[in-house]
MARBANU-474350 format. One record per residue: residue number from 1; residue in one letter; x, y, z of N, C-alpha, C in turn. Coordinates in pm, 1 decimal. Layout:
% MARBANU-474350
- pos/code/n.c1/n.c2/n.c3/ca.c1/ca.c2/ca.c3/c.c1/c.c2/c.c3
- NUM/A/X/Y/Z/X/Y/Z/X/Y/Z
...
//
This chain:
% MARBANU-474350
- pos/code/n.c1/n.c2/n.c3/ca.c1/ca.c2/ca.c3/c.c1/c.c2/c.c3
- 1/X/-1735.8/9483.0/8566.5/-1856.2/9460.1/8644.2/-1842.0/9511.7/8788.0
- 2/X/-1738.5/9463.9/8857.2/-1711.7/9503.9/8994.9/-1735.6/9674.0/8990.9
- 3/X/-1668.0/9735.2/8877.6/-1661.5/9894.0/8889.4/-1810.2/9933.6/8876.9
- 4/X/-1898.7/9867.1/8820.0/-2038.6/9901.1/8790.0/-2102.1/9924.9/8904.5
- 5/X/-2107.7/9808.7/8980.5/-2097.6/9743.8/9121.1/-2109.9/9841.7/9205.2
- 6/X/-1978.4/9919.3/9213.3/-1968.9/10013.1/9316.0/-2036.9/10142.1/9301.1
- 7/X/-2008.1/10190.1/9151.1/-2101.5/10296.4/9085.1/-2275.6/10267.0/9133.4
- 8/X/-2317.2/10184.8/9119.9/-2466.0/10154.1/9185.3/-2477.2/10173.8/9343.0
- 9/X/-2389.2/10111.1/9423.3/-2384.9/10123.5/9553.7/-2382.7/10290.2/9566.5
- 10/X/-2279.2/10315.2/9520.9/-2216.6/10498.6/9558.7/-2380.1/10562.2/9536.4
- 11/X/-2445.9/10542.5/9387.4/-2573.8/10563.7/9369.4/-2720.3/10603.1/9424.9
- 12/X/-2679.3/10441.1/9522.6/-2793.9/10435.9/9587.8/-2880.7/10380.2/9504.4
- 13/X/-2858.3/10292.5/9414.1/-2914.3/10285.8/9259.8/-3056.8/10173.8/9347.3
- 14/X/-3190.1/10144.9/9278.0/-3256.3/10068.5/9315.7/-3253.6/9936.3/9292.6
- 15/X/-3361.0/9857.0/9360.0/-3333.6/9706.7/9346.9/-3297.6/9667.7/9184.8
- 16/X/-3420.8/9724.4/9078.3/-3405.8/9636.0/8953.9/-3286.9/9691.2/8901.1
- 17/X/-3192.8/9783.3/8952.7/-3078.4/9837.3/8879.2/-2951.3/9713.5/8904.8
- 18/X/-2956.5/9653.0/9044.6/-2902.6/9548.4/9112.6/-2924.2/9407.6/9050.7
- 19/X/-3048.4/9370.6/8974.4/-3103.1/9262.7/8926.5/-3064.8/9243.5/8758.7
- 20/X/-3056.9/9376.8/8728.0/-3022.1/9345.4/8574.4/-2859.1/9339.1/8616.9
- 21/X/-2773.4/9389.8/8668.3/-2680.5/9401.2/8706.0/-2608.1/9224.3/8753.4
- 22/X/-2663.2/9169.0/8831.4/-2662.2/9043.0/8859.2/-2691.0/8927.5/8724.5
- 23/X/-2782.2/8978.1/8632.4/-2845.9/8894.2/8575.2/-2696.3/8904.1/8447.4
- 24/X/-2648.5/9045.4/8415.0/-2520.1/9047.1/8314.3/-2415.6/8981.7/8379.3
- 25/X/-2391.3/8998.7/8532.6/-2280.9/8968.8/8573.0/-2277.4/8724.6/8569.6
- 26/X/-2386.9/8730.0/8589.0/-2390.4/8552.1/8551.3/-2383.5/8557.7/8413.7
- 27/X/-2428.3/8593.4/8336.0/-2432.4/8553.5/8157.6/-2311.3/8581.8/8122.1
- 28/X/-2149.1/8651.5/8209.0/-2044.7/8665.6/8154.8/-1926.0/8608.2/8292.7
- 29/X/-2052.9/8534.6/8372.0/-1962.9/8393.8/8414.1/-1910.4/8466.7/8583.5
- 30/X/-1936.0/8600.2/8596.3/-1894.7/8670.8/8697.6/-2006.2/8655.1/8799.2
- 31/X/-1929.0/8530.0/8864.0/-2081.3/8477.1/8950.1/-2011.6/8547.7/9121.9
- 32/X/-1904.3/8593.6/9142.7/-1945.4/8705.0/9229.2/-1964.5/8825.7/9254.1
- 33/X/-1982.3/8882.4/9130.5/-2039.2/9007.6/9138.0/-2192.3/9006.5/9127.6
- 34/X/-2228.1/8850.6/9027.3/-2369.6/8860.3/9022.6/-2472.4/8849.2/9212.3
- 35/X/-2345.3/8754.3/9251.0/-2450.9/8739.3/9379.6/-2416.9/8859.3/9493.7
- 36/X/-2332.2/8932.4/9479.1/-2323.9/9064.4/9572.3/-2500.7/9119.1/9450.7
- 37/X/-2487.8/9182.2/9379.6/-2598.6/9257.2/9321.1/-2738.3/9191.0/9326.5
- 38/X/-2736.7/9046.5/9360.0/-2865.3/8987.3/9389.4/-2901.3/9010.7/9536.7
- 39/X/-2762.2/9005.7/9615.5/-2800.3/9024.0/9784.0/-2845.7/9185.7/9807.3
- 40/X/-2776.0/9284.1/9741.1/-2844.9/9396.9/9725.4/-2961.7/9427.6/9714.3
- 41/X/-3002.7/9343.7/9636.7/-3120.3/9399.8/9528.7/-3263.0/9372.3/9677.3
- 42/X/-3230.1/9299.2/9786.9/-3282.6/9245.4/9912.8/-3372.7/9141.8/9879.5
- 43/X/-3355.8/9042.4/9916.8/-3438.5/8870.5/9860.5/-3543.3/8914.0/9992.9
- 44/X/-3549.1/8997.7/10055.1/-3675.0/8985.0/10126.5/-3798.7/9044.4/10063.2
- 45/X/-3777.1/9138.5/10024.1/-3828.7/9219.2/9952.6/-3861.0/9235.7/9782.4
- 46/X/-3777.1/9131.7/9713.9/-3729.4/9100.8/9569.8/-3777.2/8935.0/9565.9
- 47/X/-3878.6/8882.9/9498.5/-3850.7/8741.0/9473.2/-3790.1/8722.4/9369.7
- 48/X/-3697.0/8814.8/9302.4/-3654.1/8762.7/9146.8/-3467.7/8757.5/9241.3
- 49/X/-3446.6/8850.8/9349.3/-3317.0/8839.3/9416.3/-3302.9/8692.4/9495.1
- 50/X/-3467.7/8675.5/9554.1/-3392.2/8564.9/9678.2/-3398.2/8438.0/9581.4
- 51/X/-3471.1/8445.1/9470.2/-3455.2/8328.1/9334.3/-3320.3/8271.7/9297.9
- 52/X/-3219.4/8388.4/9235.3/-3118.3/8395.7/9211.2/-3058.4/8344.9/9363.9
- 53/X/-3035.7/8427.0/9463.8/-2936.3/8391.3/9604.1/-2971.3/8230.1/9597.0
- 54/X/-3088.2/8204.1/9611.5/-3143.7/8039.3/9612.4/-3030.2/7924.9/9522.6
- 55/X/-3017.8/7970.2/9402.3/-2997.0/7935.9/9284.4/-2822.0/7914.2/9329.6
- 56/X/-2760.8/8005.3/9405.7/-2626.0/7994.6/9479.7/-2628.2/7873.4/9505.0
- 57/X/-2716.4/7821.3/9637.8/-2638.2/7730.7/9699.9/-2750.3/7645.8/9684.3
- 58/X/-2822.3/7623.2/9588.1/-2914.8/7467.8/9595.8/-2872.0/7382.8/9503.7
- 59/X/-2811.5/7263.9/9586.7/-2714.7/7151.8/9529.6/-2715.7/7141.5/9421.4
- 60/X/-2848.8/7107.5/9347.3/-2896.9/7075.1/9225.1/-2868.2/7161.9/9116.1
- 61/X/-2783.4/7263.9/9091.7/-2727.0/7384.7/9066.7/-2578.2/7349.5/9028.5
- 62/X/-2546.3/7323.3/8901.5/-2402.4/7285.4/8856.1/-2340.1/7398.0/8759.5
- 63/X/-2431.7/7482.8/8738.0/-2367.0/7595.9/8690.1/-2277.8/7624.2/8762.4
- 64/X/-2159.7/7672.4/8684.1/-1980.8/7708.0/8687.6/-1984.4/7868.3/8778.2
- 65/X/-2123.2/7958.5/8694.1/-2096.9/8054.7/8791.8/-2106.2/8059.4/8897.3
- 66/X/-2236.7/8009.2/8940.3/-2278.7/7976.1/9042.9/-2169.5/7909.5/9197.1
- 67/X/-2138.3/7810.7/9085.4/-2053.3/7768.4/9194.8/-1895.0/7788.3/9201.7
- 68/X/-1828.8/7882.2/9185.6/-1730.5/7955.5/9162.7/-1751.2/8064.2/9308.4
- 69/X/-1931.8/8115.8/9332.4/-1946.0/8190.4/9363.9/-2017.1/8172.6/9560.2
- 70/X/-2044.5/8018.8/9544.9/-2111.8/7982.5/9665.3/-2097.1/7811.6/9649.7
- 71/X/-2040.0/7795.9/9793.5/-2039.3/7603.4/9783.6/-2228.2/7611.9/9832.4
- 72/X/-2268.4/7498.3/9740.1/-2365.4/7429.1/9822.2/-2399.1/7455.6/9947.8
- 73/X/-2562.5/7462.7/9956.7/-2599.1/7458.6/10083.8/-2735.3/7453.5/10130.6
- 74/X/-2776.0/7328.8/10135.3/-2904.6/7293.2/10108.7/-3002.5/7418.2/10229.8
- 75/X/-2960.5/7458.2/10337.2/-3023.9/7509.8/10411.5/-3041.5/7663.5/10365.0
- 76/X/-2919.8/7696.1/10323.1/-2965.0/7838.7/10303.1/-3040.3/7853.7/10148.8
- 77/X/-3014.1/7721.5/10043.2/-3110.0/7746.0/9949.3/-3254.3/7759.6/9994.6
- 78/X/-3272.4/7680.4/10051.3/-3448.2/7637.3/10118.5/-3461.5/7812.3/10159.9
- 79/X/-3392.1/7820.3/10291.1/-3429.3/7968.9/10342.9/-3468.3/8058.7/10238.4
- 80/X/-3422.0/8047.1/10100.1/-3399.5/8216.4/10016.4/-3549.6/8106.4/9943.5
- 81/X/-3572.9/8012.9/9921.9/-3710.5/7963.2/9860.3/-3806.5/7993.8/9913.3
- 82/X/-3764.2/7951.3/10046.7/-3892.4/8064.5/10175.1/-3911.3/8177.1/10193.5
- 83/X/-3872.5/8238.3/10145.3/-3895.4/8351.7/10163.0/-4003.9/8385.3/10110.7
- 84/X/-4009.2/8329.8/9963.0/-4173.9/8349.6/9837.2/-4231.7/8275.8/9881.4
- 85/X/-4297.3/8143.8/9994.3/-4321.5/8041.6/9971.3/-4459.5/8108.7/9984.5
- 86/X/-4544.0/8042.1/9851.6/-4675.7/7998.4/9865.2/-4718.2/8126.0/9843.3
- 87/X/-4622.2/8267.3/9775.4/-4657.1/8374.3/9711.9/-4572.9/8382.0/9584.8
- 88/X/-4488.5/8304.0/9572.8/-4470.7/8216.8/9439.4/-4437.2/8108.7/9354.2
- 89/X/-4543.8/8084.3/9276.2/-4487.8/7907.3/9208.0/-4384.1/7871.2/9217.7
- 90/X/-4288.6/7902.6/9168.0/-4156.7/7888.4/9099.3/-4059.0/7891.3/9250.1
- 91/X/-4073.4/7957.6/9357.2/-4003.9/7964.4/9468.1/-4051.8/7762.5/9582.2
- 92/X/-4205.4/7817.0/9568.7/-4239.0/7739.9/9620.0/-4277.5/7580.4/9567.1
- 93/X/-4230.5/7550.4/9444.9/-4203.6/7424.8/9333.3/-4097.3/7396.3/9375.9
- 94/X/-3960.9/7504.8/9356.4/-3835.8/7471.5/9418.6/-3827.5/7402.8/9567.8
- 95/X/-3882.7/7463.1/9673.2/-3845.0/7430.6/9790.8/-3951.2/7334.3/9833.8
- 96/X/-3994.2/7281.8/9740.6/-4119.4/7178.1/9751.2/-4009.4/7067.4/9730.8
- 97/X/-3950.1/7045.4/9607.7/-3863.2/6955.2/9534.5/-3742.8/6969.4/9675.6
- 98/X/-3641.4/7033.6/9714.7/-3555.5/7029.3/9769.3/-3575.5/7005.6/9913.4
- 99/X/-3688.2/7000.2/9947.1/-3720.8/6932.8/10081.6/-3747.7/6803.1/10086.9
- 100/X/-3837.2/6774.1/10023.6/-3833.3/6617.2/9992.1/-3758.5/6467.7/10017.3
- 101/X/-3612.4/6487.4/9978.3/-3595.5/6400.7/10015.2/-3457.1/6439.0/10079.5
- 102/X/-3480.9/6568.5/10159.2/-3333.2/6629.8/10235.2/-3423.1/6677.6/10364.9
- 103/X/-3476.0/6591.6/10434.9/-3547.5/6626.2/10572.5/-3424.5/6617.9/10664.9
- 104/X/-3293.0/6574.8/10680.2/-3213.3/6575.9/10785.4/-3177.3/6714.8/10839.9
- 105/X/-3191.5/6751.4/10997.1/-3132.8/6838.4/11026.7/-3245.8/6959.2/11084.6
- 106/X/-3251.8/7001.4/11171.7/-3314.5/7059.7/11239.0/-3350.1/7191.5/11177.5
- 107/X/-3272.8/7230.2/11154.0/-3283.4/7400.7/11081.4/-3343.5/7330.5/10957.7
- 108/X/-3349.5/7236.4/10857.4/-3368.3/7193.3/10730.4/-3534.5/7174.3/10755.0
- 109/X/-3588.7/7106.7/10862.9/-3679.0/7058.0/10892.9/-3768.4/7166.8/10927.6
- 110/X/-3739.1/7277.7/10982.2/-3804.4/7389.3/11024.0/-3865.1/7465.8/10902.7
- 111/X/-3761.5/7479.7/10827.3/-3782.0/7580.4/10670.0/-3877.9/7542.5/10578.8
- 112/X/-3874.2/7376.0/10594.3/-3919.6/7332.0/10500.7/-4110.7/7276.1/10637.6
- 113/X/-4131.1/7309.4/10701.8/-4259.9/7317.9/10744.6/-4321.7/7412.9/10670.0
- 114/X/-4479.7/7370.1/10611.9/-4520.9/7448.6/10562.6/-4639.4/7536.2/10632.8
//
């Protein structure tokens, strides 16, 4: 995977080349190659990348790859949820739920203003 990795970078390969790339590299447990190819793929620009980056560090997230690959982190999950917020369900369901009852903290409190 890593060699794929670099072959895409050298490439110049595009976002969804980065996303299927990410999406093989979790289904065979290689949860840091998947989240280099999700940060690629640009979660600003990608809501299926900043989904996945989200999916890193939001607590509620006990997958092995995942967390092999990123400790927890309620703030930067929220951030990568914001990014879609309120241009998509599924982003903005998430960071609906994970704000709720995690208002502590200034940066936490900001993200999660809607």
């Amino acid at each position: 995977m890593r060699h794929r990795y670099a072959r895409l970078i050298d490439e110049r390969a595009p976002a969804g080349a980065f996303l299927a790339l990410g999406e093989t590299a979790l289904a065979s447990r290689q949860g840091s190659t998947a989240f280099r190819a999700f940060e690629e793929a640009d979660p600003v620009t990608n809501a299926d990348a900043a989904w996945q980056l989200a999916r890193f560090y939001d607590p509620g997230n006990a997958d092995v790859a995942h967390r092999e690959a990123a400790r927890p982190d309620i703030v930067r999950a929220a951030y990568y949820y914001a990014l879609w917020r309120n241009r998509s369900p599924r982003h903005t369901e998430a960071l609906r739920a994970l704000c709720e009852g995690n208002s502590t903290g200034d940066r936490l409190r900001a993200i999660c203003r809607p």
